[in-house]
C-alpha positions as CSV (number, residue, x, y, z in Angstrom):
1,X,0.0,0.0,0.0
2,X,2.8,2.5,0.8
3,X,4.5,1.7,-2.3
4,X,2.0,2.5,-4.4
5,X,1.3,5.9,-2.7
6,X,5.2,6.5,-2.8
7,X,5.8,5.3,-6.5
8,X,3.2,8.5,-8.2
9,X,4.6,10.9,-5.9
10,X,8.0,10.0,-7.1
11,X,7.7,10.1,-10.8
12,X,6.0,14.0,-9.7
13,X,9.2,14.7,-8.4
14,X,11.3,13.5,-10.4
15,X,9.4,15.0,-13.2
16,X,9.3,18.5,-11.5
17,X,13.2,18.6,-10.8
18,X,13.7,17.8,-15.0
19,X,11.7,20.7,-15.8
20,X,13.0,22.8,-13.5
21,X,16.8,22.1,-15.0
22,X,15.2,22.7,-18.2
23,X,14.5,26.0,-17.2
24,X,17.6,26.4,-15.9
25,X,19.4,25.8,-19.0
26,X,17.3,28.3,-21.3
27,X,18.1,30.9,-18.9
28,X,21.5,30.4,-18.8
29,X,22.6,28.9,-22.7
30,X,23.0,25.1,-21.4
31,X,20.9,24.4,-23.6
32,X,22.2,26.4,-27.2
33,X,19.3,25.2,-29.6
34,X,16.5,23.6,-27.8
35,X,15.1,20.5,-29.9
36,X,11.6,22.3,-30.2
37,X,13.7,25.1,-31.9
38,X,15.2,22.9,-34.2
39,X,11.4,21.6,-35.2
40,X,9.7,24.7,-35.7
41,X,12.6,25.5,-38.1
42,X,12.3,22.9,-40.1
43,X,8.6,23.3,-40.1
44,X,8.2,26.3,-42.3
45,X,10.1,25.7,-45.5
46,X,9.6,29.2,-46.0
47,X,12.0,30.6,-43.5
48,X,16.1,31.1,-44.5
49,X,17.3,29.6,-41.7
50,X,20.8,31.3,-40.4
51,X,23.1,29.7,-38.0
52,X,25.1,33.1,-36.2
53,X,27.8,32.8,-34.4
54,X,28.7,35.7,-32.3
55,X,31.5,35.7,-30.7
56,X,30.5,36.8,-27.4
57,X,29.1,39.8,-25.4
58,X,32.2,41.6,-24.2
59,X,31.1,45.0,-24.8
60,X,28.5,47.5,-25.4
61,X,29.4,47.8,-29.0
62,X,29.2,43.8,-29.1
63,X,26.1,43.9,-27.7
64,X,24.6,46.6,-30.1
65,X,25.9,44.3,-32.9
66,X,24.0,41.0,-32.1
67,X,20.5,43.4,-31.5
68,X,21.6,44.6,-35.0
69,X,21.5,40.7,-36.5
70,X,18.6,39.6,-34.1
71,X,16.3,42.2,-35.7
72,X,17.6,42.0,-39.4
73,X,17.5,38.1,-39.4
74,X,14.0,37.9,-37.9
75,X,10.7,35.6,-38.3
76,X,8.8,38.7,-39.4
77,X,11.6,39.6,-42.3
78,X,11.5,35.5,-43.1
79,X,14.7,34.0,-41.9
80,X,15.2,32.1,-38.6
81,X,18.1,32.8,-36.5
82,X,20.0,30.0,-34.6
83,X,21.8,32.2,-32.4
84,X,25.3,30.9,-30.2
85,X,27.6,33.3,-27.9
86,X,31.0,31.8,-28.0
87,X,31.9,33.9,-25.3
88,X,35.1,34.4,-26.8
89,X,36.2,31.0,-27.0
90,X,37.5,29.7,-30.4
91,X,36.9,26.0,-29.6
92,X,33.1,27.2,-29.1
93,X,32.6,29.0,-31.8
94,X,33.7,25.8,-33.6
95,X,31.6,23.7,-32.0
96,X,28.5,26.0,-32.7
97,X,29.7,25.9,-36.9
98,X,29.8,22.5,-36.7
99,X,26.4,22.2,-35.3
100,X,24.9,24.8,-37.6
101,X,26.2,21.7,-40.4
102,X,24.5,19.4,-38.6
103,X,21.3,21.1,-38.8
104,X,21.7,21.8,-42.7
105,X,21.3,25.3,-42.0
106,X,20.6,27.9,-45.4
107,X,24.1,30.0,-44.4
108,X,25.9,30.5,-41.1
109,X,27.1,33.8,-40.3
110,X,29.9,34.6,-37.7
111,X,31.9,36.5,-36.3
112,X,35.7,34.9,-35.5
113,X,37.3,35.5,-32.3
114,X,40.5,35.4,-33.8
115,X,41.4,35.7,-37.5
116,X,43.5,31.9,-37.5
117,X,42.0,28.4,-37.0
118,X,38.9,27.9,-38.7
119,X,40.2,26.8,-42.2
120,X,39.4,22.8,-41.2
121,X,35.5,24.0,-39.9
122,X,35.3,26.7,-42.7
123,X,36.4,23.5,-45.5
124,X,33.0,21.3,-44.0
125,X,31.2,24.1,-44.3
126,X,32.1,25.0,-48.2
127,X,31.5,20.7,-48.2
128,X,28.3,20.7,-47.3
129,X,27.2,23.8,-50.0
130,X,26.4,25.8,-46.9
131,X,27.7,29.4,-47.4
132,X,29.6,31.3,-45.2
133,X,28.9,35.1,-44.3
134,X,32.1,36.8,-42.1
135,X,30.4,39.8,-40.0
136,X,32.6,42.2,-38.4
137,X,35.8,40.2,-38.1
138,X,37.3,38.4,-40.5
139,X,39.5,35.0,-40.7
140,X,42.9,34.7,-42.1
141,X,42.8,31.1,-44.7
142,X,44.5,30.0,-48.0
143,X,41.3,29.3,-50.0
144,X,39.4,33.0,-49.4
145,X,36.6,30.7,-51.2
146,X,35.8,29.2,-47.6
147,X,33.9,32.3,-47.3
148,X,31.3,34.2,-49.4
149,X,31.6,37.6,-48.4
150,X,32.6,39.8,-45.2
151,X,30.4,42.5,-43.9
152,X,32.1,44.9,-41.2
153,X,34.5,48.2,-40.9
154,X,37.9,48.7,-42.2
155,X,39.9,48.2,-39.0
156,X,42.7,49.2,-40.6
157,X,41.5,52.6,-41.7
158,X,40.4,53.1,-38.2
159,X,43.5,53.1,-37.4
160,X,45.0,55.1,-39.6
161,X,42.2,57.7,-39.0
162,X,43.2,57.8,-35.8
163,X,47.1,58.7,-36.2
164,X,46.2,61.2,-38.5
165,X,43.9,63.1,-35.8
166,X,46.7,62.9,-33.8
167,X,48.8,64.1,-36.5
168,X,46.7,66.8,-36.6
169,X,46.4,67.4,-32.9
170,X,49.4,68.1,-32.5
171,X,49.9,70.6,-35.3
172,X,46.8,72.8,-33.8
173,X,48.9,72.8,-30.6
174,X,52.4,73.5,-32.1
175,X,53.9,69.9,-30.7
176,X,54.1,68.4,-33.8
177,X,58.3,68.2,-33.1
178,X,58.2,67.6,-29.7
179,X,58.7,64.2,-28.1
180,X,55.4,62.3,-27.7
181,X,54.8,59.1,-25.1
182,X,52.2,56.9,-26.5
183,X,50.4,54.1,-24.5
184,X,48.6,51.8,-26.9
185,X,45.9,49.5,-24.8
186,X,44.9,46.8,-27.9
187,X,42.3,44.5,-28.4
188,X,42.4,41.1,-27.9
189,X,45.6,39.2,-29.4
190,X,45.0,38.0,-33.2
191,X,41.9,39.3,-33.7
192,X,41.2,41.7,-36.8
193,X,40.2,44.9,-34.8
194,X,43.8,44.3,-32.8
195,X,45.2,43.6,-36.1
196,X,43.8,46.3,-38.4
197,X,44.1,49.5,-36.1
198,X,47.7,48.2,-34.8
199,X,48.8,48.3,-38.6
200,X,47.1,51.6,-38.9
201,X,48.2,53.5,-36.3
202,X,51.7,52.2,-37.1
203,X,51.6,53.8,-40.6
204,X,50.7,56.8,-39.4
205,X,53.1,56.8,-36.3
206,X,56.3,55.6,-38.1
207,X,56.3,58.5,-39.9
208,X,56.7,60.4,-36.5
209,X,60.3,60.1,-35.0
210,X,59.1,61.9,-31.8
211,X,56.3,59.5,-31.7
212,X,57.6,57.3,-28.7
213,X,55.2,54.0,-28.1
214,X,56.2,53.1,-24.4
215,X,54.1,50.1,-24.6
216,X,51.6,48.3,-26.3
217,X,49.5,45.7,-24.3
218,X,46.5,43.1,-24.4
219,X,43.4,44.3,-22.6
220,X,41.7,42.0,-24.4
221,X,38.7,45.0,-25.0
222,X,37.3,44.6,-21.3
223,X,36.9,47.3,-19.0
224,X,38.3,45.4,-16.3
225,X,41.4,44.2,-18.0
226,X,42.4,47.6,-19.3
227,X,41.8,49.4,-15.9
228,X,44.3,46.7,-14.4
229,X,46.9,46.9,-17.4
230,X,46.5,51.0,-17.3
231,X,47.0,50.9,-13.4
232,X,50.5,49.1,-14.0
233,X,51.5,51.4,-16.9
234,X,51.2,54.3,-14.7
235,X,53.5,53.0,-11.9
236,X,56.4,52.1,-14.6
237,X,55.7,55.7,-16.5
238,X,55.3,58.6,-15.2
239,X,55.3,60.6,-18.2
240,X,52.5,59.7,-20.9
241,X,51.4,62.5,-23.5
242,X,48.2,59.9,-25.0
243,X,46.4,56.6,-24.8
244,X,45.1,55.0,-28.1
245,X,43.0,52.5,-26.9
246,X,41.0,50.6,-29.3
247,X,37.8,50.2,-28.4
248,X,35.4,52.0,-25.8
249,X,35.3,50.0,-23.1
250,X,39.1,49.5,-22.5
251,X,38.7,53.4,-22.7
252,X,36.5,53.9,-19.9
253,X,39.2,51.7,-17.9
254,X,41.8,53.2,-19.1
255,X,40.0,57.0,-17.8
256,X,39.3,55.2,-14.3
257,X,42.8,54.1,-13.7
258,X,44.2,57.1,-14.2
259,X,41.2,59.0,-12.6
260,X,42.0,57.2,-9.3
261,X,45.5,58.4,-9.4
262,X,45.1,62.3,-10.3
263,X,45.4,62.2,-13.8
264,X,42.8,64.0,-15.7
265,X,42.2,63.3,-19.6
266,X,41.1,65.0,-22.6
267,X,41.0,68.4,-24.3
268,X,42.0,70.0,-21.4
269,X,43.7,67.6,-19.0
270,X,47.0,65.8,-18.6
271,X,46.9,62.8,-21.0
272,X,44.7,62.7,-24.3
273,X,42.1,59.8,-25.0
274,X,41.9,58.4,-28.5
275,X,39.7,56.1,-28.6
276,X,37.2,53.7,-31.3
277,X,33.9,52.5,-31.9
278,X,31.9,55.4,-30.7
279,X,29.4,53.8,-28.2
280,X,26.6,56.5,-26.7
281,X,28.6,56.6,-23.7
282,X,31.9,57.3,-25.4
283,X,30.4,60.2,-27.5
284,X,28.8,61.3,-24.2
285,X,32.6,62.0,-22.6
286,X,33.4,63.3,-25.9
287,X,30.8,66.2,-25.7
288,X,32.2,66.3,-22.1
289,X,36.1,66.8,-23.1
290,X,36.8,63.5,-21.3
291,X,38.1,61.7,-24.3
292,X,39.4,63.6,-26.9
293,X,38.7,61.9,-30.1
294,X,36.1,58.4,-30.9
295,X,36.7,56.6,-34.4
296,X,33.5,55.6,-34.8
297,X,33.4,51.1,-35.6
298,X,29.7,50.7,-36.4
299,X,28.1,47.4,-35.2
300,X,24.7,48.1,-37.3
301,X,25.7,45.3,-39.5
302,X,22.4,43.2,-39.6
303,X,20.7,45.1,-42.9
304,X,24.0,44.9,-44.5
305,X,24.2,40.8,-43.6
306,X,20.6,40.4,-44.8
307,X,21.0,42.5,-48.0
308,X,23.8,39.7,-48.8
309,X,21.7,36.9,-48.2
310,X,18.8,38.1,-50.5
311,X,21.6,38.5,-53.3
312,X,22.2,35.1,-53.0
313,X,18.8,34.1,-52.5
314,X,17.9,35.9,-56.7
315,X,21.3,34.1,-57.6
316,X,23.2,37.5,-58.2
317,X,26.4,37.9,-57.5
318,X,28.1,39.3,-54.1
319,X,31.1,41.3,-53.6
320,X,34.1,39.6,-51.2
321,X,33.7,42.6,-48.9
322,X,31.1,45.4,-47.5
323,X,32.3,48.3,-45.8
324,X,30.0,50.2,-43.6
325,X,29.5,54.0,-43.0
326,X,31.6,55.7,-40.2
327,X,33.2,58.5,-38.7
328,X,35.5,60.5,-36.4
329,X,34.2,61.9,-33.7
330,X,35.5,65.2,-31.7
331,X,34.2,68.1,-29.6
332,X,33.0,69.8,-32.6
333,X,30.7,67.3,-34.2
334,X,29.7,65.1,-31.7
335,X,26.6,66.7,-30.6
336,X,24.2,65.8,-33.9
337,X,25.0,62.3,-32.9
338,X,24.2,61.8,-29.1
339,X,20.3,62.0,-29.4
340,X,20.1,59.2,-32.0
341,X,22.5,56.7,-30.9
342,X,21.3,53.9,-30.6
343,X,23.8,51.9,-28.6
């Protein structure tokens, strides 16, 4: 008799705690493409069906990029998104590709963490007549026939835009043949950002024999990291004219490190801010004289993906790369900007 009033309540139990890790799992990516998602996909042959690999959420411009794909890829403009956060892990971003194979998506679309090894998962790809769509980033292979197309900025103009502000910085101030200390906080090791805006820069800067680039480090394009590497810069140099840091977010560590020890930044204070990507924020201490310059990397890439896919879709033919719009940012132009950012 107790048994069988034990067994029911049991199996309730039992079947309560598997929903509840179910749960669990959505909430916190466990679970990266739920089998119900992977049905209702399949369900309407109408749908392109886009496996996106992003590859991760380590800044406010990152995070402005994905909203950009969610909402250009969506059910109501007839595509469904398989979406995957690497979170800036190569080997996951792997994994997810080789998934999106799997699942016989239309294209996959991604976003590399680093420009090397992908040319083994990029080959299955072009194997299995799925095309490949680079956004933002792009990869560094033989065969440039692993991939369709790349849609993103031109890191490396970034960076020359930014030594010629400084170029011209320093003319407006009459400095241009003193002896300038540069910091240079980059992006995280390999990738195309690092790699574009460091080549750059260094066109501009070599130019420059007065240009004098202390030290160039890896803060990985976290706040936190910068704000630690910034904070041991400043106890082995005391004397540092600017800090390129390349994007935002190492920026606003970069200003808090230096905040905590005195130092003020900008168009009036002691050490001056270049920085890129342009985030509301950034363009906010811009208007403020906080940072002195913002080359603008825009992460509103999504139309731009879609507008590639519906090429291929009518069978015409794409180009290998897509620029998108951008600018440089100062004191005197930054205001028409800060009341329709949208990131």
């Amino acid at each position: 008799m107790k048994k069988n009033i034990l067994y029911p309540l049991l199996v309730a139990i039992m079947s309560l705690s598997l929903c509840a890790i179910m749960i669990i799992g959505e909430m916190s990516g466990l679970f990266l493409n739920p089998k119900g998602q992977e049905d209702q996909a399949s369900s309407d042959d109408k749908l392109i069906v886009v496996g996106v690999s992003q590859l991760g959420s380590e800044s406010v411009w990152r995070t402005a990029n994905t909203e950009s794909i969610q909402k250009s890829l969506s059910r109501e403009n007839g595509y469904f998104a398989i979406l995957n956060n690497a979170r800036q892990k190569q080997d996951n971003q792997i994994k997810a590709i080789r998934s999106f194979i799997s699942q016989r998506v239309d294209y996959i679309v991604f976003s590399p963490v680093t420009e090397d090894g992908f040319e083994n998962v990029l080959t299955e790809a072009k194997d299995a007549g799925i095309p490949v769509i680079l956004m933002d980033r792009t990869v560094n292979v033989e065969d440039d026939s692993l991939y369709v197309t790349h849609v993103g900025s031109n890191m490396e103009e970034e960076g020359r835009k930014a030594g010629e502000w400084l170029e011209g910085e320093l003319a407006r101030r009459n400095m241009s043949d003193e002896e300038i200390n540069i910091i240079v906080l980059k992006g995280t090791e390999g990738s195309t950002s690092e790699i574009g805006r460091s080549k750059g820069f260094h066109d501009i800067a070599k130019k420059h024999p007065g240009w004098n680039i202390l030290a160039e480090v890896d803060a990985d394009f976290t706040n936190t990291k910068a704000q630690e590497e910034m904070g041991k810069l400043l106890r082995q140099y005391s004397d540092i004219d600017v800090v390129i840091s390349q994007n935002d977010d190492m920026t606003f560590g970069a200003i808090e490190a230096m905040r905590k020890r005195g130092i003020t930044t900008g168009r009036d204070g002691d050490v001056m801010i270049v920085s890129f990507d342009a985030c509301h924020e950034a363009l906010t201490m811009v208007y403020n004289g906080l940072i002195n310059v913002d080359i603008e990397c825009n992460p509103i890439q999504g139309d731009y993906v879609s507008e590639v896919i519906r090429k291929l879709e009518n069978g015409e033919t794409v180009e290998k790369e897509y620029f998108v719009d951008e600018q440089v940012f100062t004191k005197e132009n930054v205001a028409d900007s800060l009341s329709s950012r949208a990131y």
